[in-house]
Residue, then its C-alpha position, 0 to 999 in steps of 0.5 A: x037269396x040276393x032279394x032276401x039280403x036286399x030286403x034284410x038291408x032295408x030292414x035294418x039288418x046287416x048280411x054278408x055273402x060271397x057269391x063264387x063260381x069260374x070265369x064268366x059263369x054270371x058273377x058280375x051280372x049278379x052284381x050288376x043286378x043287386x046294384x039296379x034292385x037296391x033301391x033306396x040304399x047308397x050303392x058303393x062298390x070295389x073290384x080287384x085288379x091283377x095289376x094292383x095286388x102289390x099296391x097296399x089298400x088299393x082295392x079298400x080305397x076304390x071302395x072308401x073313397x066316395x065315403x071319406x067325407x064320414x072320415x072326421x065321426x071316426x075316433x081319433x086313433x082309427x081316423x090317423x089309421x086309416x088316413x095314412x093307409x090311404x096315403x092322405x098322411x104321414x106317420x108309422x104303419x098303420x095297425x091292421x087292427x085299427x084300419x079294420x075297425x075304421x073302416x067298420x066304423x066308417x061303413x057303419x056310419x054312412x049306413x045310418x043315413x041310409x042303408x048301404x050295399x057293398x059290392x066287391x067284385x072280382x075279390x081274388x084280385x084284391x091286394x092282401x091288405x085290402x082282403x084281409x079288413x073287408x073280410x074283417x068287416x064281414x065277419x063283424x057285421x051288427x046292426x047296421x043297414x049295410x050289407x057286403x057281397x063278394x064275387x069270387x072265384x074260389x073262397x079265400x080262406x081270410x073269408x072262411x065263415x062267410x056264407x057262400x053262394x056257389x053260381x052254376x052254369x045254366x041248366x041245357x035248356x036255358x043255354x039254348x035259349x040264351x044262345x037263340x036270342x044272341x043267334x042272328x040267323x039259322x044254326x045248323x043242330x049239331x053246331x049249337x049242340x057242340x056250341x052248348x056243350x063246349x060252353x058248359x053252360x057259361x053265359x060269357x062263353x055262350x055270349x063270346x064264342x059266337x060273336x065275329x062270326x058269319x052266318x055261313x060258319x055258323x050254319x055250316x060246320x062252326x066247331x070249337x077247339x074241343x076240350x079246351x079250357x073256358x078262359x083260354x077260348x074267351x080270351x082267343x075271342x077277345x085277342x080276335x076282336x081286339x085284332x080286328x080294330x084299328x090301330x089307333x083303337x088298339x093303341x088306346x086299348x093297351x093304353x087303358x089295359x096298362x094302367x087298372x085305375x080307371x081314371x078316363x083323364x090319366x088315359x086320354x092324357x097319356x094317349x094324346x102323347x102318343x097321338x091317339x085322339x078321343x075318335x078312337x074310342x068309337x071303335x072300341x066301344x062298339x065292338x063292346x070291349x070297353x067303356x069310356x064314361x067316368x071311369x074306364x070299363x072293360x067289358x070283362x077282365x079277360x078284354x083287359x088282359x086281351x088287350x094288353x098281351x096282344x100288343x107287342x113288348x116295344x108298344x106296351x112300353x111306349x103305353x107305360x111311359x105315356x102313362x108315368x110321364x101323364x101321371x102327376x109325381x107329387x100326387x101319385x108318386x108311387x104309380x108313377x114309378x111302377x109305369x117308368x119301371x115297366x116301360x124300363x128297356x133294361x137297367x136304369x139306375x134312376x128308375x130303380x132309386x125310385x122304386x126303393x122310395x116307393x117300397x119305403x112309403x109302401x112299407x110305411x102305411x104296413x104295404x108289406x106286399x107292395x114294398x116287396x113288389x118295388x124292391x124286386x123291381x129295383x133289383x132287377x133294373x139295376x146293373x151294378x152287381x153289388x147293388x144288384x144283389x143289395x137290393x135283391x136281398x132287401x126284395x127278398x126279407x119284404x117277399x118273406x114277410x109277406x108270404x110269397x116263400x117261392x118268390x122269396x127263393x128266387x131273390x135270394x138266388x139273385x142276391x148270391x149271384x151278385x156281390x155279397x159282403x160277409x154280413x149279406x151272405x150271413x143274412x143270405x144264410x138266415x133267411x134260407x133257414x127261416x124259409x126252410x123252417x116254414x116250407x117243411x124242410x127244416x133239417x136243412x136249417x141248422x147247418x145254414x144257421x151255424x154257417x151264419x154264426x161262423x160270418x159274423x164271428x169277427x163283425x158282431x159277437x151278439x150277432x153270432x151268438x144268436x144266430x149260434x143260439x138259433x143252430x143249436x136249437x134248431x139242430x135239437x128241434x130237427x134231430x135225426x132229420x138234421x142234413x149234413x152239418x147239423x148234427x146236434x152234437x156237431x153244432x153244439x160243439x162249435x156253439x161252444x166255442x162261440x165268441x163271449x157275450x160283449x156284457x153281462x150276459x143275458x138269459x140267452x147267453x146262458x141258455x146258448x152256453x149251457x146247452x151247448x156244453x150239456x149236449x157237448x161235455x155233459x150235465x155237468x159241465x152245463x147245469x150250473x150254467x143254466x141255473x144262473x138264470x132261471x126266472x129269466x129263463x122261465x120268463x122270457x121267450x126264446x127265438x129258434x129260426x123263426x119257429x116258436x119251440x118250448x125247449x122244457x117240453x124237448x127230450x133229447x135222444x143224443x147219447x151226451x145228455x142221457x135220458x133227461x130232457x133239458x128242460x129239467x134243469x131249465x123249468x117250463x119255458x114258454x114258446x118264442x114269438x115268430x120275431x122274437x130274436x134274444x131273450x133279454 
């Protein structure tokens, strides 16, 4: 299959493929193989890093960035996208839209000088940002000479439709021969018997458990940790052999584990601080655990990890801090800043203005991740209470609009053990019922939401009665399954005593007012009210705690609006945006 999309690219044809499979199993060979077999095409390749996936585009700029001198054939509006993406220019976040097609663009432009192969390895590991417009890009492939391979772990549902290559262990046979070739003397039978079992076929396994170790244990009983998971046993060999170098080599392992950029110059800068000289690396290197050449490569992510959490929590700071202070502010502010934070022994005010800055440049190229990632980190290295639980509730709203909900929990717990004003305890409220709503536990939401209306009562009328409006429609979306406190009748009674709106009202006020005296006094009293405004109502959308409900299409079982449902006297109103917050 990889020789057919070779032969498919040369020919003018566009192929998209992601090749899947566990640790170790052969992806990134397979990668390497396509690289050496393509020839005549231009080569450009990417790979996720655990360590970048909060910075925005970080992944899609590794892949570009040998291609920017193509930027200025691009349209204008894609060009300004993709350039402030990538930081190479101010302006307002960027359009997911736009930077997909830029980039689509820009790829489809290289390959009609010549066809291009795209290889992105490790895909799990990429930034959301950064996944989402490759997989754009796959998806819309035409007639270019181009072609996009992935390795993975497991297929990301952002490429569902993507054909798929699932790469297997080897087959018995062929991992004994693979491990006779790697084997320097004799093996007793049963050893290699346990060793290919145990591998289950994986070559880095077969490759990795046998390394370090003397002839005598081979042929003499060697046994593995039975059962135990490939990763882990890998990993164990990298700590080991990374433990057997010296420490200067050690200490320019972390260095290089510390900071994913690749970048030979920023490591040796950093490690010339801490007194490591170039002859380190010789250890390293033939220990076959990393590279040093244009970029910095570690044999496997697992040497990486192995690398850095083998070393003792004091040395991966001094490693970070070498690296903040080796790394230019004017060029790469915001890497700078993620370094100065790791390497933070605790609170540190300067550090955590710092991360807030970088969250807002994050936010600006629509890095919603990223800026999440900065803000929690500022949370945490901040000592003052009220700036605590301030920053841990701004962490929080970024960690919800990028999807991390568990994470978002955690923030808002952080935030209300802090120091809250009335108004951050009210948005405390809101956002537990916007989680509650998207996590399957929406009855807890209307009582949540009702309690955020009664906080701002004295500090915003329009605040209040939105949020009044949101535990109304919420207690009717949730119905029986509403918890303590948001029954609909309850809050429909206290919905009716909200404050009044500060101007004419708007098709929202009308439809908190008379919903709320229909399920509390009756038809009667709230008919009229909502036949003020039909045509606003029919054709403006209404927010319920971030989930879109079509209030005509609700029949409500609550003995006080009898049999009808509500929206015969409101008409067909459409579904609300997830953002929508007052109908106008």
């Amino acid at each position: 299959m990889l020789d057919r999309l070779i032969g498919a690219v040369r020919g003018g044809e566009s192929r998209a493929l992601v090749l899947t499979g566990e640790p170790g199993v052969g992806k990134t060979a397979l990668l390497e193989y396509l690289a050496v077999q393509a020839l005549g095409c231009r080569v450009v390749r990417a790979a996720g890093v655990q360590s970048e996936m909060e910075l925005a585009f970080a992944g899609l700029h590794q892949l570009c960035a040998p291609l920017l001198n193509r930027l200025e054939h691009l349209p204008g509006p894609q060009r300004d996208a993709l350039r402030t993406a990538f930081g190479m220019s101010e302006g307002p976040a960027p359009d997911r839209f736009l930077v997909g097609l830029a980039v689509l663009g820009l790829l489809s432009e290289v390959a009609e000088q010549r066809p291009l192969i795209c290889l992105i390895d490790d895909e799990q590991w990429l930034d959301r940002a950064s996944a989402q417009v490759l997989a754009f890009v796959a998806r819309r492939l035409g007639a270019e000479s181009m072609g996009l391979v992935f390795a993975a772990r497991t297929v990301h549902s952002d490429l569902g439709g993507v054909p798929e290559l699932l790469v297997e262990g080897l087959r018995e046979a062929d991992a004994r021969a693979l491990l006779d070739a790697v084997l320097t003397g004799p093996i007793d039978a049963r050893v290699r018997d346990q060793i290919v079992f145990e591998a289950r076929g994986n070559p880095l396994a077969l490759l990795e458990l046998t390394r370090g170790l003397a002839p005598a244990e081979l042929a003499g009983g060697f046994g593995l940790p039975g059962l135990m998971p490939l990763s882990g046993s890998v990993e164990e060999n990298f700590v080991r052999r990374v433990g057997a170098l010296p420490q200067q080599s050690r200490r320019l392992l972390l260095i290089a584990a510390a900071d994913p950029s690749g970048d030979p110059a920023l490591v040796w800068r950093a490690a010339g601080r801490l007194g490591t000289g170039t002859d380190a690396a010789a250890p390293a290197t033939e220990a076959g655990l990393v590279e040093f050449g244009t970029r910095v490569r570690f044999r496997h992510p697992l040497a990486r990890s192995a690398a850095y959490r083998s070393a003792s929590a004091q040395d991966r700071q001094a490693a970070h801090r070498a690296l903040a202070e080796a790394t230019d502010p004017r060029l790469d502010p915001d890497r700078r800043a993620w370094h100065r934070a790791q390497a933070a022994p605790g609170p540190d005010e300067d550090v955590a203005a710092e991360l807030e800055h970088s969250a807002g440049r994050a936010r600006a190229r629509g890095g919603t991740a990223a800026a999440a990632a900065f803000l929690k980190q500022a949370a945490l290295l901040t000592l003052d209470p009220a700036g605590r639980a301030g920053r841990a509730l701004d962490a929080a709203r970024a960690t919800i609009q990028a999807g991390a909900f568990d994470v978002a929990w955690e923030l808002l717990a952080m935030a209300e053990s802090g120091q809250l004003s009335d108004f951050q305890q009210a948005s405390v409220d809101m956002m537990r019922a916007q989680l509650a709503f998207i996590t399957s536990r929406g009855g807890d939401a209307p009582a949540l939401l009702l309690r955020a209306a009664e906080r701002l009562r004295p500090i915003d009328a329009d605040l209040s009665r939105a949020a009044y409006l949101d535990a109304l429609l919420g207690a009717i979306f949730a119905g029986r399954l509403a918890g303590p406190g948001g029954d609909v009748l309850e809050v429909a009674r206290a919905a009716g005593a909200a404050p009044p709106p500060r101007r004419a009202p708007r098709a929202s006020d009308l439809l908190l007012d008379g919903t709320a005296a229909t399920v509390h006094v009756g038809y009667a009293a709230g008919v009229p009210v909502l036949r003020q405004g039909p045509g606003r109502l029919r054709s403006r959308h209404v927010r319920r705690g971030g989930t879109a409900t079509d209030v005509s299409g609700v029949h409500h079982g609550h003995p006080a609006l009898g049999r009808r449902p509500l929206g015969d006297a409101l008409g067909p109103v459409p579904p609300t945006g997830a953002r929508d917050r007052h109908a106008q």
